[in-house]
C-alpha positions in Angstrom: 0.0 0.0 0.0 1.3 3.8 -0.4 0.1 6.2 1.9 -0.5 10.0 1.3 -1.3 11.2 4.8 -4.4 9.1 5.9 -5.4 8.7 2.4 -4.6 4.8 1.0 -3.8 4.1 -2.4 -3.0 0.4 -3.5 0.5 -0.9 -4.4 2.0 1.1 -7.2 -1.0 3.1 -7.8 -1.9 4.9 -11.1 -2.4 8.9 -10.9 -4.5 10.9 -13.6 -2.9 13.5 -13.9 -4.6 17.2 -14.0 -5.1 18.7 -17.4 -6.1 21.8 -18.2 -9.9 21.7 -20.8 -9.2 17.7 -20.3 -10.0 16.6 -16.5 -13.1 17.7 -15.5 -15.3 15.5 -13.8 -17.4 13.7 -16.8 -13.4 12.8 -18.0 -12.6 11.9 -15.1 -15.6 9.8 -14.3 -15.0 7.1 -17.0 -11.0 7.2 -15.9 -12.3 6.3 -12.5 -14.3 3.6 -14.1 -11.7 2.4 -16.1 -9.5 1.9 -12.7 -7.4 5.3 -12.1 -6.6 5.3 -8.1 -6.7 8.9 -7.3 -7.4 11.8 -9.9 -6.8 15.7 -10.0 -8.7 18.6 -10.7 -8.1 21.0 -13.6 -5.3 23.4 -12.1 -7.4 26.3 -10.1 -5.9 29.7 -10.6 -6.0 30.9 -6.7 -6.5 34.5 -7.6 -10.0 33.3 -9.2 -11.2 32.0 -6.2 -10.4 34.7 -3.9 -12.4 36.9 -6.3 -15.3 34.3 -6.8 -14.6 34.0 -10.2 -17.7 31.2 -12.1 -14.9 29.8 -13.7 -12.6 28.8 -10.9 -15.5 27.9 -8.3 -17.0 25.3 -11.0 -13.5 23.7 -11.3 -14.3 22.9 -7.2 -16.6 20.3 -8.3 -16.1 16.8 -6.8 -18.0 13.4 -6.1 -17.9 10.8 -4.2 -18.2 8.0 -6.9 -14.3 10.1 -7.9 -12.8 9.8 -4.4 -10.1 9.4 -3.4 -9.9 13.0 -5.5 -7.7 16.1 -5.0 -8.1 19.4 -6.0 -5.2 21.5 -8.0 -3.9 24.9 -7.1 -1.4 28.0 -8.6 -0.1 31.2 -8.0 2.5 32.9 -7.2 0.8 35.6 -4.0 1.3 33.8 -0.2 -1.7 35.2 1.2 -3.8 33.8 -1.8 -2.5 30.6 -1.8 -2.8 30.5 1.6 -6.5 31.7 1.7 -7.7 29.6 -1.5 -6.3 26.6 0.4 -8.7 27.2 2.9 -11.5 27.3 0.3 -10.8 24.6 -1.2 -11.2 22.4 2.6 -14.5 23.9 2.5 -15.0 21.1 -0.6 -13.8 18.5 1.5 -11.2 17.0 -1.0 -9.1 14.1 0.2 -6.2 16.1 -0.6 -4.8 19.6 -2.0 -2.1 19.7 -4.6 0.3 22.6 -5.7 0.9 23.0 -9.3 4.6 24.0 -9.5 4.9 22.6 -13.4 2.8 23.9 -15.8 4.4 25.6 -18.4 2.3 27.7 -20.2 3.5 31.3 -20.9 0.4 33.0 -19.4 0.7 30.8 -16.2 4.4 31.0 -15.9 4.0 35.2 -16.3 2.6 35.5 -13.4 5.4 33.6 -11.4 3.3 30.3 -10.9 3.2 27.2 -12.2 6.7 26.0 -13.9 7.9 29.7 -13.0 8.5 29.2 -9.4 11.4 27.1 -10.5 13.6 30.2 -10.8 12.9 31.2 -7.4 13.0 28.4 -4.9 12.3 30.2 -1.7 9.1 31.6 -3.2 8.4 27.8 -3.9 8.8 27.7 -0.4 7.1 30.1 1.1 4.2 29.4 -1.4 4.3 25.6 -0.3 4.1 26.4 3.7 1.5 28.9 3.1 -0.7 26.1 2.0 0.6 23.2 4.1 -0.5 25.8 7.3 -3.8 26.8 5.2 -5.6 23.2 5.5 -5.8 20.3 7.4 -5.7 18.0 3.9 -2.9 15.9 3.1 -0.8 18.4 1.0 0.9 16.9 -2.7 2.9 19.2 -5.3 3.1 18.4 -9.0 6.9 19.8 -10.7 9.4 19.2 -13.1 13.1 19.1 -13.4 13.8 22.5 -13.4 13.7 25.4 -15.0 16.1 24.4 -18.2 18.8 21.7 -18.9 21.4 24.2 -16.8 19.4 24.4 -13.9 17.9 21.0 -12.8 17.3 21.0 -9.1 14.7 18.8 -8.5 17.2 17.0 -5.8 17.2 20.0 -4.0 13.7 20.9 -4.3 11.8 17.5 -3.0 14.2 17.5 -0.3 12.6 21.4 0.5 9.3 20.6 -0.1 9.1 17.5 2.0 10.5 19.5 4.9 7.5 21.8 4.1 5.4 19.0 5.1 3.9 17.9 1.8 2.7 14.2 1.7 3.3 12.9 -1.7 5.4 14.8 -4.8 4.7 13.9 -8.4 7.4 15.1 -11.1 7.1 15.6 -14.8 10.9 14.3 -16.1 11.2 17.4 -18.4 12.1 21.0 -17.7 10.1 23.8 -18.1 12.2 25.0 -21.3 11.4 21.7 -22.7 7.9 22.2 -22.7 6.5 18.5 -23.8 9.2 18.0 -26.6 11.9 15.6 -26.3 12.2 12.4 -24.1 11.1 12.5 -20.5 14.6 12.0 -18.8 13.1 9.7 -15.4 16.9 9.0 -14.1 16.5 12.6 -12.2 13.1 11.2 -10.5 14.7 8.1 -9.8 17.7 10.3 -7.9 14.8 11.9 -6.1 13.4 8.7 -5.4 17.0 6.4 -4.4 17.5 10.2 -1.9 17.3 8.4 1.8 16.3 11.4 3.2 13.4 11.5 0.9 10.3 9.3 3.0 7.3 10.5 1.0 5.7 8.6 -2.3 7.4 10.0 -5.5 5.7 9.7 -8.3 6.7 9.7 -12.3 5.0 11.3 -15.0 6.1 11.9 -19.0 5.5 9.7 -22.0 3.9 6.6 -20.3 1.6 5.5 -23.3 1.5 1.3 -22.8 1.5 -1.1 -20.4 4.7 -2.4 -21.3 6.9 0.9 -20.9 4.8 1.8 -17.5 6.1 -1.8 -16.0 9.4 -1.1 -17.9 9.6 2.4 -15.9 8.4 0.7 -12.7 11.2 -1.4 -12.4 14.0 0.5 -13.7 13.5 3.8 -11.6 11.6 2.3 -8.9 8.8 4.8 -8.1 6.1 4.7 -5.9 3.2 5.0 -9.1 2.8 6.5 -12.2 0.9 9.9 -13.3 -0.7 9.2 -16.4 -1.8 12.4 -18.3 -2.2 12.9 -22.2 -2.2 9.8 -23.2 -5.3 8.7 -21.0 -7.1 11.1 -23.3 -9.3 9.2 -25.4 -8.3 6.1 -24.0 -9.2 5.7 -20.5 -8.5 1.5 -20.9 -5.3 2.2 -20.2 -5.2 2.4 -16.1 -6.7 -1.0 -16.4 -4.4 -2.4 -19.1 -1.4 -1.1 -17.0 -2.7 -2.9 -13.7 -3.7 -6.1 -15.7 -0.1 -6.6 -16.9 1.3 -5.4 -13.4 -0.4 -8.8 -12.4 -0.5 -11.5 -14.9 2.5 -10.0 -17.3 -0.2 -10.3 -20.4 -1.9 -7.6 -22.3 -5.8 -7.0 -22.3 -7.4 -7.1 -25.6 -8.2 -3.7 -27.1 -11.2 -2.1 -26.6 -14.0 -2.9 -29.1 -16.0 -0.5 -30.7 -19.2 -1.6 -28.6 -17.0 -0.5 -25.5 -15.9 2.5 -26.9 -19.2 3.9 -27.9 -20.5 2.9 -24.7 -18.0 5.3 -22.8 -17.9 8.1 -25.5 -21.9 8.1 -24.7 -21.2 7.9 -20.7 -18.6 10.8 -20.9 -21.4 12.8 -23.3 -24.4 12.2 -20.8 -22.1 13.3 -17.5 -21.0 16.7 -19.7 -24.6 17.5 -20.6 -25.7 16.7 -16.8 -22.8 18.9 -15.7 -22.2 21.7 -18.1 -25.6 21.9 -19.3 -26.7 20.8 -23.1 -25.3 23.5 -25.1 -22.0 23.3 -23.4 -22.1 19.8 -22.6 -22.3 19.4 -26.4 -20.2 21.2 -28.0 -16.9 20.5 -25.0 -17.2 17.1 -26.3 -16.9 17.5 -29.7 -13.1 17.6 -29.1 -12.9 14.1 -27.5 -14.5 11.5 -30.5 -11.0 12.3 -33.0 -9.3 10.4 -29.7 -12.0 7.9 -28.8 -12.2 6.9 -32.3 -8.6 7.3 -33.5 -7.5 4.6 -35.6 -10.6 3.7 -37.5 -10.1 4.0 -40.8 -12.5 6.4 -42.6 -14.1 7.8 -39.6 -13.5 11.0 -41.2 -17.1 11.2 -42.2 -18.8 10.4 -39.1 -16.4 12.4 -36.8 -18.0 15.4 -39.4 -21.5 14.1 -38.3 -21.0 13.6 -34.6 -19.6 17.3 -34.2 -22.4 19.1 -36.2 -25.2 17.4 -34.1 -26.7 19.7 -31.4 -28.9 16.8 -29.3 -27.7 13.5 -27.2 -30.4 11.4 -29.1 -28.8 12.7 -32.5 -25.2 12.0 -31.6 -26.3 8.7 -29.5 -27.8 7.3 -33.4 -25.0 8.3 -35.0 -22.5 6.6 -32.5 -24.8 3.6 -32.9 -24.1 3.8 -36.7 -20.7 3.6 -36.1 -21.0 0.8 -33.8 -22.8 -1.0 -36.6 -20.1 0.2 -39.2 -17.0 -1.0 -37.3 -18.2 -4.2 -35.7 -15.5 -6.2 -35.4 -13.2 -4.5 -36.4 -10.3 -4.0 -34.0 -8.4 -1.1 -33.4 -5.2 -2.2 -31.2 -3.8 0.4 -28.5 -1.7 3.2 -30.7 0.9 5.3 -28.5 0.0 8.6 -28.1 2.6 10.9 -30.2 4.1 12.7 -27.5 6.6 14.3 -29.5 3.8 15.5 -32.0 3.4 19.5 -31.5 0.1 20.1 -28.9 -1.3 22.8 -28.4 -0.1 24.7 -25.6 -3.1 25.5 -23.8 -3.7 21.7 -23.2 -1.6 21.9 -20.6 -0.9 17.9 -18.8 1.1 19.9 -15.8 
């Protein structure tokens, strides 16, 4: 078992990780079905909820069926991080995480996210100011460092654990890097092999199968894995990961009855939460990656992102089902190297 505070995870557990426009509760809903062990919040800008802002106090959202569930904040202000911490217990999360690794330029501006890199005793004033702001297990979510000359992620668990966090996740790329190159997971493993270090460390960057997951298990030794973009579109693969954990075999590939069925799952919890306009048309960017590999879906993606009613998308979906029956679309890597847009931030 791995503990985070009083919060239990099983051996080796499998994070989601918290994605900006991505992991929203309908998202993670089927991840959580699909057998993620604790999941994240969209990141939660702690200016916005000192002012009350819609945006930020809808991203507070959590359920039961999701626990155990954390909620994500940034900034770069003490007092706000401090007081949105205390907000955010309001919620009753299981846990609060720091986001101290996005990279976007509009986050990293303001001196949060992957910018309090360059100024480690901000990081740490930023991280007590939470830690003494809730009674919640606290987690932080980093990278390397700020570039390839200044890796200090040694340096910085060692700080933040003495802050009192329960539980550090790193991404094994540096801020310059953005999401481009290989994720180098011999600095988390350093982090990890550090005596001193008595907290769960987690791994995150380019785990896409089952096989490189175990691979990464055993050759860096971490605690469990935080599994971002590559769960997008394909929430089977929390599952697949924990079946070959156990038996050392691969689960088949979904079929296109099982991926219909949670394409119309993850539609019907977006209507019920966003509404039916919004609910709608936030999902249209989710069936290119639920349906990716089929060939000639061209022409009902076209269909399913024109149609404004569940029963309308729900027929066409079942046309599909019809069209592709039996037809098997095995797991593809996500293309991690392939330019993303920047906005769809897997911090």
């Amino acid at each position: 078992m791995v503990k985070i505070g009083n919060i239990t995870l099983p051996q080796f557990p499998l994070l989601l990780a918290p994605m900006e426009d991505v992991s929203d509760p309908p998202f993670r809903a089927v991840c959580k079905t699909n057998g993620a062990d604790l999941m994240y919040t969209e990141f939660i800008s702690s200016e916005g909820l000192i002012r009350d802002a819609i945006k930020s106090r809808k991203k507070l959202d959590i359920f039961d069926y999701e626990r155990p569930v954390g909620i994500q904040i940034f900034g770069g202000d003490e007092d706000a991080m401090g007081l949105s911490a205390k907000i955010v217990e309001a919620v009753d999360p299981d846990l609060v995480d720091i986001n101290f690794g996005c990279p976007v330029k509009k986050v990293v501006c303001k001196g949060a996210g992957a910018g309090v890199l360059k100024d480690i005793k901000l990081m740490e004033r930023l991280t007590k100011a939470v830690v003494n702001g809730t009674s919640k297990p606290v987690t932080v979510k980093t990278r390397l460092g700020w570039d390839a000359n200044s890796i200090n992620i040694e340096e910085v668990a060692e700080m933040l654990q003495g802050c009192g966090i329960k539980a550090l996740a790193i991404h094994g790329r540096t801020r310059a890097q953005l999401y481009k190159g290989e994720a180098d997971w011999s600095w988390i493993a350093k982090v990890k092999n550090n005596p001193r270090i008595q907290i769960p460390i987690f791994g995150n960057g380019d785990i896409d199968s089952p096989e490189k997951a175990v691979e990464y298990k055993n050759r860096y030794g971490v605690d469990g894995i935080m599994i971002g973009r590559a769960a997008i579109g394909y929430p089977w693969i929390f599952n697949e990961i924990k079946h070959y954990v156990n038996t050392g075999t691969i689960l088949p590939a979904p079929s296109i009855h099982q991926r219909v069925d949670v394409i119309k799952t993850h539609l019907g919890r977006s209507i019920e939460w966003k509404g039916k306009v919004l609910g709608i048309l936030e999902m249209r960017s989710h069936y290119a990656n639920y349906l990716k590999g089929y060939p000639n879906i061209k022409e009902f993606r076209s269909k399913l992102v024109t149609q404004n009613s569940f029963e309308e998308i729900c027929a066409i979906l079942d046309e599909v089902t019809k069209h592709y029956d039996g037809y098997v679309v095995p797991h593809q890597p996500f293309a991690f190297n392939k330019p993303q847009k920047e906005e769809v931030c897997a911090y």
